[in-house]
N, CA, C and O atoms as a DFTB+ gen file, in Angstrom:
356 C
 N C O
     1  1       0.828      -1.197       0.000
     2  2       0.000       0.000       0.000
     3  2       0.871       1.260       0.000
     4  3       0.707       2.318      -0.608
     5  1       1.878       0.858       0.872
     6  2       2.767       2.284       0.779
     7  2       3.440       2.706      -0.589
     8  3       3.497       3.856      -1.023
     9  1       3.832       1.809      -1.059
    10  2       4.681       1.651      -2.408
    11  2       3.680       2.329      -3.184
    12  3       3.893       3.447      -3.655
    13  1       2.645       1.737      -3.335
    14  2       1.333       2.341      -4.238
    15  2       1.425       4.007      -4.015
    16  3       1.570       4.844      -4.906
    17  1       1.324       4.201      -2.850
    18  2       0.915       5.548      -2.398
    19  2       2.633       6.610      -2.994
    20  3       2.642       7.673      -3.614
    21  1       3.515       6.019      -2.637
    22  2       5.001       6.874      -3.422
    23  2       4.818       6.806      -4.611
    24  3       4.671       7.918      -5.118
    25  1       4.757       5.912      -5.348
    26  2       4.271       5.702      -7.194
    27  2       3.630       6.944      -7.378
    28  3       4.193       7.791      -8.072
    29  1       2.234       7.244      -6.718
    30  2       1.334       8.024      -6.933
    31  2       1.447       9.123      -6.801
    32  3       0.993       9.831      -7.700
    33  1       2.173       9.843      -5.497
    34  2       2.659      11.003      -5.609
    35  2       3.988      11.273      -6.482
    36  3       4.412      12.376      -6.829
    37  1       4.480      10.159      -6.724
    38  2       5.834      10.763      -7.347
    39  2       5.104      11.610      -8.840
    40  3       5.408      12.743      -9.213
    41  1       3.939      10.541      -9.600
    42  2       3.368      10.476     -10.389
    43  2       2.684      11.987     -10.865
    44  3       2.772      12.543     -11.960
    45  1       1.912      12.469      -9.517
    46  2       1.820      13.791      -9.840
    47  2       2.500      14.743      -9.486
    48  3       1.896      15.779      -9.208
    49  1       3.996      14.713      -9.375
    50  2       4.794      15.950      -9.524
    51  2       5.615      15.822     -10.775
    52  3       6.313      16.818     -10.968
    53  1       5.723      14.931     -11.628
    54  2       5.871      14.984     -12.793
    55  2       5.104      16.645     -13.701
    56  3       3.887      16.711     -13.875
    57  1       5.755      17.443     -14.020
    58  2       5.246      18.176     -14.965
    59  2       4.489      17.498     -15.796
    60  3       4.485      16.268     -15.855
    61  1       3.626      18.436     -16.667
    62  2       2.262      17.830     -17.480
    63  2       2.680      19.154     -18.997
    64  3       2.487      18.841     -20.172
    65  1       3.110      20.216     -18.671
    66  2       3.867      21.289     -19.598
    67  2       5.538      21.305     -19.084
    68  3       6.138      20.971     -18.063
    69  1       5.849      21.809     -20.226
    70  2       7.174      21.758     -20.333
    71  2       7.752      22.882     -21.683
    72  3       7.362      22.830     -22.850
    73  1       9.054      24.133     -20.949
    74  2       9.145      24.914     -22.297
    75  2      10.245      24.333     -22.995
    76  3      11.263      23.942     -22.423
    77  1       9.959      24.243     -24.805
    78  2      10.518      23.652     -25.560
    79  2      11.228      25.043     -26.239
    80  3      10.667      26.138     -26.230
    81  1      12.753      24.754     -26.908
    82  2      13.270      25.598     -27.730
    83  2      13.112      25.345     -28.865
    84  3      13.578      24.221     -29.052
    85  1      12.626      25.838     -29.958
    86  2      12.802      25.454     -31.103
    87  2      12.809      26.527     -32.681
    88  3      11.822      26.819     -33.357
    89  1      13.822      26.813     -32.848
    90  2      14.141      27.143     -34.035
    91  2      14.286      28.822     -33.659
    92  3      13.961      29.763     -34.383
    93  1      14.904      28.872     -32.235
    94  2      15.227      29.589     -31.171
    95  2      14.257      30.812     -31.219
    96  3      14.486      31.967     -31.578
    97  1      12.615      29.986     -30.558
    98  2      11.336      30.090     -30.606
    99  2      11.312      29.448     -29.394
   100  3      11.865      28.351     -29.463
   101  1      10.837      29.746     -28.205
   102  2      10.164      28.989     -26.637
   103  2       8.937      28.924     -26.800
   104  3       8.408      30.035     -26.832
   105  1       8.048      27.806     -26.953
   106  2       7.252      27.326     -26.656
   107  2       6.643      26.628     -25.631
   108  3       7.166      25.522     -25.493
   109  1       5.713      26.852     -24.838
   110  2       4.687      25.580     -24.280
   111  2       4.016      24.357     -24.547
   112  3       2.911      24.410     -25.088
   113  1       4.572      23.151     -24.215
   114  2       4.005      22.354     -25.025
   115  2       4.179      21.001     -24.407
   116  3       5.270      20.476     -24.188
   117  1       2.940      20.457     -24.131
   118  2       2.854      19.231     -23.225
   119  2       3.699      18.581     -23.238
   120  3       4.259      18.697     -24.328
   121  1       4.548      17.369     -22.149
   122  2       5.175      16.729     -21.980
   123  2       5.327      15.905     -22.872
   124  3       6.329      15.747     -23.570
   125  1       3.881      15.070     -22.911
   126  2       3.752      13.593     -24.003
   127  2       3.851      14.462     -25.734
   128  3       3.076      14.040     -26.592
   129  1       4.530      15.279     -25.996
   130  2       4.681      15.863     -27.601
   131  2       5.869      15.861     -27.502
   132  3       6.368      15.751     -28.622
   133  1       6.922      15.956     -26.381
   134  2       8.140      16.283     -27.002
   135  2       9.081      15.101     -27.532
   136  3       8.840      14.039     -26.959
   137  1       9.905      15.049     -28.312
   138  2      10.445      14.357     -29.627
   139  2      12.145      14.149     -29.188
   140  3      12.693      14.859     -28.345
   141  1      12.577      13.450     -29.658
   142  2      13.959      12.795     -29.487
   143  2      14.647      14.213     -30.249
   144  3      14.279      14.719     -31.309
   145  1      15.821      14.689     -29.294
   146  2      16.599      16.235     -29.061
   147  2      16.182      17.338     -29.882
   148  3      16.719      17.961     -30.798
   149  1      14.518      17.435     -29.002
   150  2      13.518      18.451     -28.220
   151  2      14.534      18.917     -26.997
   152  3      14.920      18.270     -26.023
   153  1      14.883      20.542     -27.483
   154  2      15.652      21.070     -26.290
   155  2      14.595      21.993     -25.270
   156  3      13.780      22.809     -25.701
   157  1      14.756      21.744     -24.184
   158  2      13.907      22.679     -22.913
   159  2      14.469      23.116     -21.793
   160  3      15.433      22.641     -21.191
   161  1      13.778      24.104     -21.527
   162  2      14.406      24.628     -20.371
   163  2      13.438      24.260     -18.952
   164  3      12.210      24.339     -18.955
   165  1      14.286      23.836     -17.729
   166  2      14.132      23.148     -16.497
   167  2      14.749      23.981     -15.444
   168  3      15.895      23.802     -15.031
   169  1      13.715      25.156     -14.911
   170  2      13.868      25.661     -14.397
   171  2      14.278      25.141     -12.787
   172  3      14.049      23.990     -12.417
   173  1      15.012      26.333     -11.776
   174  2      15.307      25.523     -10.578
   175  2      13.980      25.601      -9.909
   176  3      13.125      26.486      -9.897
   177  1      14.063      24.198      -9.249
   178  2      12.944      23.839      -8.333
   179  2      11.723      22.690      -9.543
   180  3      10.735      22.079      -9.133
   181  1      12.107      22.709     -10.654
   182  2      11.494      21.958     -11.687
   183  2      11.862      20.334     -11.520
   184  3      13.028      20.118     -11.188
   185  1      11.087      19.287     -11.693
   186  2      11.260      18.104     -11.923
   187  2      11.437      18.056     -13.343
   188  3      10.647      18.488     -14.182
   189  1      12.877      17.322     -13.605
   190  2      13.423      17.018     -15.106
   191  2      12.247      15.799     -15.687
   192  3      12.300      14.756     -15.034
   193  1      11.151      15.816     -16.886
   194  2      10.009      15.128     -17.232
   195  2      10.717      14.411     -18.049
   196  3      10.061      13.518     -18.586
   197  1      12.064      14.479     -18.412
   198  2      12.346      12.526     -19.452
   199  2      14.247      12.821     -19.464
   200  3      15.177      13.594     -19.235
   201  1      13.865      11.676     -19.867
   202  2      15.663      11.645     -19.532
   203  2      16.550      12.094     -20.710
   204  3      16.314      11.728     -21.862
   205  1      17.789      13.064     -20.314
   206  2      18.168      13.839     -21.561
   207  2      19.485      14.212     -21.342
   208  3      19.860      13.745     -20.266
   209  1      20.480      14.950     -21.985
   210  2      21.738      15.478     -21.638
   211  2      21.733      16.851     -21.683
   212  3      21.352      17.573     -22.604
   213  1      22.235      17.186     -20.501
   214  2      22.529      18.589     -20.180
   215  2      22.892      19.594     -21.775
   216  3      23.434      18.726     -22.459
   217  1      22.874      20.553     -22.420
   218  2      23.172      21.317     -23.778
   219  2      23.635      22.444     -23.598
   220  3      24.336      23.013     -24.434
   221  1      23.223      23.060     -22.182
   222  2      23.967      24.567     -22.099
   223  2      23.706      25.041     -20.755
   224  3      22.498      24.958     -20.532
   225  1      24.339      25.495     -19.790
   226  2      24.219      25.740     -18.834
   227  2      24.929      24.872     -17.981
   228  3      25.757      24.061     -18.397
   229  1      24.465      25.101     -16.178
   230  2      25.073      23.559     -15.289
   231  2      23.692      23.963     -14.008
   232  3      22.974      24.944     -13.819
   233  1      23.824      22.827     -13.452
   234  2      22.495      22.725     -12.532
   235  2      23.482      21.719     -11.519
   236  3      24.494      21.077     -11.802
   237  1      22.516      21.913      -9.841
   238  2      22.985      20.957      -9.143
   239  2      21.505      20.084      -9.155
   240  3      20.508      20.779      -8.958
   241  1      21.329      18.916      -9.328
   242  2      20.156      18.131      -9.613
   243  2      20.021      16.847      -8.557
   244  3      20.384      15.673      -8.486
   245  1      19.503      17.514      -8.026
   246  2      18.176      16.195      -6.463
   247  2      17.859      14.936      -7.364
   248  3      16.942      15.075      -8.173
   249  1      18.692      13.395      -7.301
   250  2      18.255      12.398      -7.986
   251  2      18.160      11.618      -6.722
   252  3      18.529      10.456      -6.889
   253  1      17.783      11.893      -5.522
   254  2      17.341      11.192      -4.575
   255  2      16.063      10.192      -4.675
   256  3      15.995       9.042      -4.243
   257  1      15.184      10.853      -5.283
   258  2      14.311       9.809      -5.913
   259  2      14.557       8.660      -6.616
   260  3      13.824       7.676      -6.705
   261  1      15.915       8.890      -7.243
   262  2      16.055       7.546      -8.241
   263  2      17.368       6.510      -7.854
   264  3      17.551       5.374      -8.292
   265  1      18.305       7.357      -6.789
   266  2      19.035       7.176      -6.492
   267  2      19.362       6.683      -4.759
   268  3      20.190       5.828      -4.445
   269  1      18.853       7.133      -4.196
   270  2      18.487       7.183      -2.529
   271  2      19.776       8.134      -2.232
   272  3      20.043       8.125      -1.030
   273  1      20.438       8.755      -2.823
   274  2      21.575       9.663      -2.228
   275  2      21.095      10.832      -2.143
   276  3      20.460      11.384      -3.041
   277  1      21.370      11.326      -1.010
   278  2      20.660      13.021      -0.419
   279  2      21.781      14.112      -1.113
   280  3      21.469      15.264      -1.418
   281  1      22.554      13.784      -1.222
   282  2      23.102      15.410      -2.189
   283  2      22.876      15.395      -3.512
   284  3      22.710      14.488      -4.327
   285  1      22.907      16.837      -3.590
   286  2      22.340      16.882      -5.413
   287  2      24.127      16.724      -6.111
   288  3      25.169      16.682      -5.457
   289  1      23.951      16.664      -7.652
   290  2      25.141      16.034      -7.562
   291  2      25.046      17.401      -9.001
   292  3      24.001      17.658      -9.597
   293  1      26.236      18.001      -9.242
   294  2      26.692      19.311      -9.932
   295  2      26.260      18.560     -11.483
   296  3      26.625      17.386     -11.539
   297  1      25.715      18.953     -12.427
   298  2      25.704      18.330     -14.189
   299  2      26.459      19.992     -14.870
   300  3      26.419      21.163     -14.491
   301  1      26.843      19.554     -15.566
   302  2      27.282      20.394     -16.596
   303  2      27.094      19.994     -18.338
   304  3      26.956      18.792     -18.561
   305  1      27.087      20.554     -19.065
   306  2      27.263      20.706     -20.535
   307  2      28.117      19.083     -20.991
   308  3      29.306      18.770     -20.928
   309  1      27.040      18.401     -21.395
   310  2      27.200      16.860     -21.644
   311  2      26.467      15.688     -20.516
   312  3      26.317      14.501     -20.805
   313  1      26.130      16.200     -19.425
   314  2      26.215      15.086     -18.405
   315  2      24.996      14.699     -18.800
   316  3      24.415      15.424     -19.608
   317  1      24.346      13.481     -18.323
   318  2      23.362      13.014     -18.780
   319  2      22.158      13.015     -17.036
   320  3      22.505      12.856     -15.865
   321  1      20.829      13.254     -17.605
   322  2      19.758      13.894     -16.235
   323  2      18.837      12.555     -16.245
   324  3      18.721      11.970     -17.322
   325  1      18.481      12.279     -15.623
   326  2      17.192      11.138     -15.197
   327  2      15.805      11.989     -15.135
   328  3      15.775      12.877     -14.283
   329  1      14.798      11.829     -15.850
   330  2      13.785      12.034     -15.332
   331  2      12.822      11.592     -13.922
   332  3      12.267      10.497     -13.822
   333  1      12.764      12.555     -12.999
   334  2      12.119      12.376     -12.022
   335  2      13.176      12.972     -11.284
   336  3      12.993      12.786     -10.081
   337  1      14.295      13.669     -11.548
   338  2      15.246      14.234     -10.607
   339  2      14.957      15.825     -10.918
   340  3      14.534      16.144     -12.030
   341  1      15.201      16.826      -9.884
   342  2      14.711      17.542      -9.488
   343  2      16.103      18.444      -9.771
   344  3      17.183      17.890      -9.567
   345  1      16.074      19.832     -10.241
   346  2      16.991      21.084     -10.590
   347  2      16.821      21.651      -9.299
   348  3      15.650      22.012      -9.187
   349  1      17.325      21.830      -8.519
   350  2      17.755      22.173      -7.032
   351  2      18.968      23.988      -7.527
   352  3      19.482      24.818      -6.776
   353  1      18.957      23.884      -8.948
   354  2      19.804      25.007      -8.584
   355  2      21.328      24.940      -9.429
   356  3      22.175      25.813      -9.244
C-alpha cells in the first residue's frame, strides 16, 4: 500500500507542460509531444520530465528519488539527467 501511495505522488509531480526551444522560438508544449533532441528549459525547483543530456548551462540536480543519495550532484554541458530528478539550482 505504501509503495502504491510513493508511485502516486511521485506520479503527480511529474510536470504535465514543459518549455521547448525550437528554431530559437520557446514554446509551451505538453510533456507527451516532445520528440527525441527536443531542447527545454528546467527551471530551478522543476522536476526534469524525461531523460536527456545537459546542452547549455550547469544545474545541481536532487536524484534522490532515483538514487536514494541526499546530495544533489553538480551536471554540466554533456552530463546526462534522469527524469524524475529535481533542478535544485
Amino acid at each position: 500500500h505504501r509503495s502504491n501511495f510513493a508511485i502516486n505522488q511521485m506520479s503527480q509531480q511529474q510536470p504535465i507542460w514543459i518549455t521547448r526551444i525550437k528554431d530559437e522560438i520557446t514554446e509551451t508544449v505538453a510533456v507527451s509531444k516532445l520528440l527525441i533532441n527536443d531542447h527545454i528549459i528546467v527551471n530551478k525547483g522543476m522536476t526534469i520530465p524525461v531523460d536527456g543530456v545537459v546542452s547549455d548551462a550547469f544545474a545541481s540536480v536532487n536524484e534522490s528519488l532515483l538514487t536514494g543519495e541526499s546530495m544533489p550532484k553538480f551536471k554540466a554541458k554533456g552530463d546526462t539527467v534522469a527524469a524524475g530528478s529535481v533542478n535544485v539550482g
